[in-house]
C-alpha positions as CSV (number, residue, x, y, z in Angstrom):
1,X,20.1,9.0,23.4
2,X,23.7,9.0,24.3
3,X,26.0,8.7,21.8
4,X,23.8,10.1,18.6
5,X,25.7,10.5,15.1
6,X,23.3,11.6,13.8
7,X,20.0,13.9,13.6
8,X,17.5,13.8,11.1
9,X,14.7,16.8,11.0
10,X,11.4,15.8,9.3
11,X,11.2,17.0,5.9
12,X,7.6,18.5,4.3
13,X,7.4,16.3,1.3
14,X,4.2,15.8,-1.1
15,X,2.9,12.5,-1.6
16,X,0.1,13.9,-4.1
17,X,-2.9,16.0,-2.3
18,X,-1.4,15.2,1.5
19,X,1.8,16.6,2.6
20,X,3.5,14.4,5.3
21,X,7.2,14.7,7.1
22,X,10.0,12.9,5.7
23,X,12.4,10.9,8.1
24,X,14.0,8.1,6.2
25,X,16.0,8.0,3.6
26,X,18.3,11.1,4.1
27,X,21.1,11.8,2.1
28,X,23.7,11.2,5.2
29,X,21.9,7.8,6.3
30,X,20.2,6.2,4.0
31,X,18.8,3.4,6.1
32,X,18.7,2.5,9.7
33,X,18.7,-1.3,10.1
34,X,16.7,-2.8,7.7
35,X,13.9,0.6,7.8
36,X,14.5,2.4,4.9
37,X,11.8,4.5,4.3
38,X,9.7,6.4,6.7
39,X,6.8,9.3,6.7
40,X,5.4,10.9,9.4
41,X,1.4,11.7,8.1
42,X,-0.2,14.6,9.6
43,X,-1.9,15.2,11.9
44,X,-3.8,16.9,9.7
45,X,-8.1,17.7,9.5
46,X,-9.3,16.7,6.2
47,X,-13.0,18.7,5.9
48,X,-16.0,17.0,4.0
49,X,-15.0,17.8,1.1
50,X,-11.2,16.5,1.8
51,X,-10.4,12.6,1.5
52,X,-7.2,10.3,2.1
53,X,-6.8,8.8,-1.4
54,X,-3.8,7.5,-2.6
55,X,-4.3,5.4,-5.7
56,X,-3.2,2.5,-6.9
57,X,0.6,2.1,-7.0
58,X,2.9,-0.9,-7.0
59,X,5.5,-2.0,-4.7
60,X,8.7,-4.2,-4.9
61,X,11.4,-5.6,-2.7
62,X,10.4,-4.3,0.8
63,X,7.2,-5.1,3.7
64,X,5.5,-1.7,3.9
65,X,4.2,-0.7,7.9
66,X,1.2,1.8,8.4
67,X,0.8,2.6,12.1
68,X,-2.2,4.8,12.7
69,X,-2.5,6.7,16.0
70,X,-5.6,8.8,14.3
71,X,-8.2,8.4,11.4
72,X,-9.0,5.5,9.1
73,X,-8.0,4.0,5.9
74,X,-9.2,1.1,3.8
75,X,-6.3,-1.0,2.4
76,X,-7.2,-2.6,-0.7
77,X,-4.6,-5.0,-3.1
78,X,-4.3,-7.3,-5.6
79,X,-4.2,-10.3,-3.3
80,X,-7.6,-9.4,-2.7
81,X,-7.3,-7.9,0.9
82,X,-9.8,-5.0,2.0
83,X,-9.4,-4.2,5.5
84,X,-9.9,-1.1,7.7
85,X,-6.8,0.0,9.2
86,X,-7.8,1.7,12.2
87,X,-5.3,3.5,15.3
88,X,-3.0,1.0,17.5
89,X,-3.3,-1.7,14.3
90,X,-0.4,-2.7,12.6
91,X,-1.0,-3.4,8.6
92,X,2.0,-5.0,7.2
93,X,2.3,-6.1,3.5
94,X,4.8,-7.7,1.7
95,X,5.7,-7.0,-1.9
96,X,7.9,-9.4,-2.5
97,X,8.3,-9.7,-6.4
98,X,5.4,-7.3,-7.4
99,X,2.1,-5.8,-5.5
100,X,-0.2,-3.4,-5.7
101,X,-2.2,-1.7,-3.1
102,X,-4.7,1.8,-2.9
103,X,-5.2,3.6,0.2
104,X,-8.4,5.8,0.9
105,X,-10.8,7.7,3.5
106,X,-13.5,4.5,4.1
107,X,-16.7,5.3,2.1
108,X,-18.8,5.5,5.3
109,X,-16.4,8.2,6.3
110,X,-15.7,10.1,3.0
111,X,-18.5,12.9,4.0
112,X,-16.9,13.6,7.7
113,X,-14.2,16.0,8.8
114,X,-11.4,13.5,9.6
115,X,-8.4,13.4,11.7
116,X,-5.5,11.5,9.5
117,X,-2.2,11.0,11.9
118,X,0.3,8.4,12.0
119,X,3.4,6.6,10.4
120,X,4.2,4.9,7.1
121,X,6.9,2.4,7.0
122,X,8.8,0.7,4.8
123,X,11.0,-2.3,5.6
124,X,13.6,-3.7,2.9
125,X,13.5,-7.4,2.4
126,X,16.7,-9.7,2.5
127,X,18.3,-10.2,-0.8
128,X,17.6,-13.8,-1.2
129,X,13.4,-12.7,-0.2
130,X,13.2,-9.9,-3.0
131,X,11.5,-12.1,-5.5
132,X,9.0,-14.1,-2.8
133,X,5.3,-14.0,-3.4
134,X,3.8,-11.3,-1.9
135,X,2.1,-11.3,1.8
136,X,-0.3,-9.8,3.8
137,X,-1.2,-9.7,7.9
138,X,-3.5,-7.3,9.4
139,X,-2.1,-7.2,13.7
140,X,-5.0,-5.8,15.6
141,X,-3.7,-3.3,18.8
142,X,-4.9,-6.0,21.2
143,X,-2.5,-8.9,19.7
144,X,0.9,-6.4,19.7
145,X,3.0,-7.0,22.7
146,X,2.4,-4.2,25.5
147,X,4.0,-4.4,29.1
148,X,4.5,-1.4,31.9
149,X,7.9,-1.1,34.0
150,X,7.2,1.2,36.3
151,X,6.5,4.9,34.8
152,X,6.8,3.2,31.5
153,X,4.8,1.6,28.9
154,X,6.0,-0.5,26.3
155,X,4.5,-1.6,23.0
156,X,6.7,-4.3,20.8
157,X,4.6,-2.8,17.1
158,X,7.4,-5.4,15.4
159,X,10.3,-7.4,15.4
160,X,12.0,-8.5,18.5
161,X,13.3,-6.7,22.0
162,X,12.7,-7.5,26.0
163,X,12.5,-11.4,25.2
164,X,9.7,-11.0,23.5
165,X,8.3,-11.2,20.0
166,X,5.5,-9.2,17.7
167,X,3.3,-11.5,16.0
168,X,3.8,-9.4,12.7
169,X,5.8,-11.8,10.6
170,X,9.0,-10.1,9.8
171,X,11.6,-11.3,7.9
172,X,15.0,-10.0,9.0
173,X,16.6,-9.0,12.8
174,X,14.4,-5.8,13.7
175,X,12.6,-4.2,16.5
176,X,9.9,-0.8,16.1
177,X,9.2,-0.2,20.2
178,X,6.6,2.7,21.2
179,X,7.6,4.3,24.7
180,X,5.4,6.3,26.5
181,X,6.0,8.2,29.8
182,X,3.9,10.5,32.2
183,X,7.0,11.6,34.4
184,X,10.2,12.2,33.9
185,X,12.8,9.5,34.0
186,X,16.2,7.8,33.0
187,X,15.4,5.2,30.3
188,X,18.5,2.9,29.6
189,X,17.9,-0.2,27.3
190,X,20.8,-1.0,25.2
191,X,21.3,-4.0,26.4
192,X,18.0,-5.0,24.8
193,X,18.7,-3.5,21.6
194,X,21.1,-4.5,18.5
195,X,22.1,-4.1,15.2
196,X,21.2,0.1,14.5
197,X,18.8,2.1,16.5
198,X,17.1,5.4,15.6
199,X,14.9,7.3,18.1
200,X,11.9,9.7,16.9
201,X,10.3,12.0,19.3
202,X,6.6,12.1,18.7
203,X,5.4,13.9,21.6
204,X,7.4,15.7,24.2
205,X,11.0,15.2,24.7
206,X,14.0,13.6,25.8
207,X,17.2,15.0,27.0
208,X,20.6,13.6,26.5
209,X,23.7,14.5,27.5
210,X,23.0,18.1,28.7
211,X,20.6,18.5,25.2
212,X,16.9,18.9,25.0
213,X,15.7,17.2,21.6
214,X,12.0,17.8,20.9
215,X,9.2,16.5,17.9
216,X,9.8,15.9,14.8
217,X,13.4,14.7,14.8
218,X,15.0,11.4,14.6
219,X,17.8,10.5,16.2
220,X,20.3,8.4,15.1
221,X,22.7,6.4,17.8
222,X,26.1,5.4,16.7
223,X,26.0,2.0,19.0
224,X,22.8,0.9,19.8
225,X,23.6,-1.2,22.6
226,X,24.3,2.6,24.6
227,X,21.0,3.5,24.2
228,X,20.2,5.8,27.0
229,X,18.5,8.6,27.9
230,X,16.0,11.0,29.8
231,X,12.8,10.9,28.7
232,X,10.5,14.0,29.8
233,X,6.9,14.1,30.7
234,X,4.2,13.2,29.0
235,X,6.4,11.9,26.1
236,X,6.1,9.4,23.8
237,X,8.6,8.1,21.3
238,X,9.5,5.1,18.8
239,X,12.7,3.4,18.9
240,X,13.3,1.3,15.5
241,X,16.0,-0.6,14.0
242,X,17.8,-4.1,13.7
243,X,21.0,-5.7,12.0
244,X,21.6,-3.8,8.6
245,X,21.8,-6.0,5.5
246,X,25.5,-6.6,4.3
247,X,24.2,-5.1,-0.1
248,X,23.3,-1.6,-0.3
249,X,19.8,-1.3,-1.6
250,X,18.7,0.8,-4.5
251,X,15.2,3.0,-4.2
252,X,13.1,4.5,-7.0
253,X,9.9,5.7,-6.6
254,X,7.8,2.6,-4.8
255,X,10.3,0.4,-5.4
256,X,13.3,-1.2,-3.5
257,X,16.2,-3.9,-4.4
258,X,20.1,-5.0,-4.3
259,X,19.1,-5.0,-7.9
260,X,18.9,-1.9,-10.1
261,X,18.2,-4.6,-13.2
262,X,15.1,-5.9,-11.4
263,X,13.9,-2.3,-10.6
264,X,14.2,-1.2,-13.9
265,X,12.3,-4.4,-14.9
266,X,9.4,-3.1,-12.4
267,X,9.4,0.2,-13.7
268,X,8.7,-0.6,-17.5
269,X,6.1,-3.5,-16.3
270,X,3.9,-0.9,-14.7
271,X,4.5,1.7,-17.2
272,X,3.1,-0.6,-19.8
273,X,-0.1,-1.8,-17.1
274,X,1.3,-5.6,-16.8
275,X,0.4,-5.4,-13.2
276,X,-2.1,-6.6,-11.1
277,X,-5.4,-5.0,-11.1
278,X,-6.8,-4.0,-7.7
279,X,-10.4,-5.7,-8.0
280,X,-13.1,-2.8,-7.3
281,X,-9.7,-0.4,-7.5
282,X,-9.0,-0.3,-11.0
283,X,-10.2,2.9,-12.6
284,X,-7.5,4.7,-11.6
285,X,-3.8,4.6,-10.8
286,X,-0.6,6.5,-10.2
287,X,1.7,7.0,-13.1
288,X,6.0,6.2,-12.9
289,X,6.5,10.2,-12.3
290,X,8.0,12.0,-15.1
291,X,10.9,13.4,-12.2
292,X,11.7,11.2,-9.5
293,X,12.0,13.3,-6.4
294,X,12.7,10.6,-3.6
């Protein structure tokens, strides 16, 4: 991408028994557009004995994304929601003022080797949305946005770019686009972007001006309406971003706000279980950690 302030190598970070790669935030750029929180999972081979189970934790202030290209997982939350999330879907929930979701292997599959790869999102909310109830939408791959220009294929996974729109309801000025390519070729679509735009190379690579960048980096523009590059064979990479919100916004742990009073608020609510319980879900759940690595 021409013009990049910035680049961002994935990080190996451990979200209890799965170790995924880091992206957003970094200490140098804290947020891209409204994204403010993103892991690459896997791909990994979990063995028969090996499941995806992250428990019950709570969320506040933001719209959480999990894009799967590989594997399974079975979203369950305190609205009541259980749903498969499978590759190509996009599950987006909203926390709003307070939610609670688990994430695990399906049970039909918890005795399988399984293939767990794909991208977990988080999107901040506008200030005056932080405290709206929380929401849920399951996007199957067949309702999200896909077109072809020439070599290219496009997928609009959310927001708004090209004139057109992703049905996953979003509530601020963002785009996510997937590009894929089988030859080699210029790529120069600025002038459908705005706001901030950061690039991640999945698979393959893109060059820009006279420098190869490969997988597992993001790449930061510092105008995104100059986004242009070459993208290489057999590539495929996300572009993500939108107009960043004018209040900076506070993270710790799973939760997110322009407030720090209303995240301290959620913090000693779920230390002292005045949650939601997950119904079928509520055995176990994740603790506020002790040290707070994010």
């Amino acid at each position: 991408m021409s013009n990049i302030k910035l680049i961002i190598e994935e990080r190996a970070t451990n979200i209890g028994k799965f170790m995924v790669g880091r992206l957003l935030p970094f200490r140098q750029k804290r947020m891209v557009g409204p994204f403010i929180y993103i892991d690459h999972m896997g791909p990994v081979k979990l063995n028969e004995r090996e499941n995806f189970d992250v428990l019950p934790h709570p969320h506040i202030g933001l719209s959480t994304l999990t894009f799967l290209f590989e594997g399974s997982i079975m979203h369950r939350d305190t609205l009541g929601n259980e749903i498969e999330i499978k590759p190509g879907a996009v599950n987006w929930m909203t926390a709003g003022k307070g939610i609670v979701h688990s994430e695990r292997t399906p049970d039909y599959l918890r005795d399988s080797p399984l293939y767990m790869h794909g991208l977990q999102i988080w999107v901040a909310l506008p200030k005056n949305l932080e405290q709206m109830e929380p929401q849920f939408s399951h996007i199957e791959e067949k309702q999200i946005p896909s077109w072809t220009e020439g070599d290219l294929q496009f997928k609009l996974v959310a927001g708004e770019a090209f004139g057109r729109k992703s049905p996953v309801p979003v509530f601020s000025k963002l785009f996510m686009l997937e590009i894929k390519s089988k030859t080699k070729q210029v790529v120069n679509i600025g002038h459908e972007l705005y706001g901030e735009a950061g690039l991640y190379i999945l698979k393959g690579a893109i060059e820009s001006e006279g420098n190869i960048y490969e997988p597992k980096q993001l790449l930061v523009a510092k105008d995104s309406t100059l986004c242009e590059f070459t993208i290489k064979e057999n590539s495929t990479i996300y572009i993500f971003g939108g107009e960043p919100f004018p209040e900076e916004r506070y993270i710790d742990w799973n939760f997110v706000s322009s407030s720090k009073a209303l995240i301290e608020e959620a913090k000693e609510k779920w230390k002292a279980k005045e949650f939601p319980k997950i119904e079928g879900d509520e055995s176990e759940y994740i603790p506020y950690p002790t040290f707070n690595r994010k």
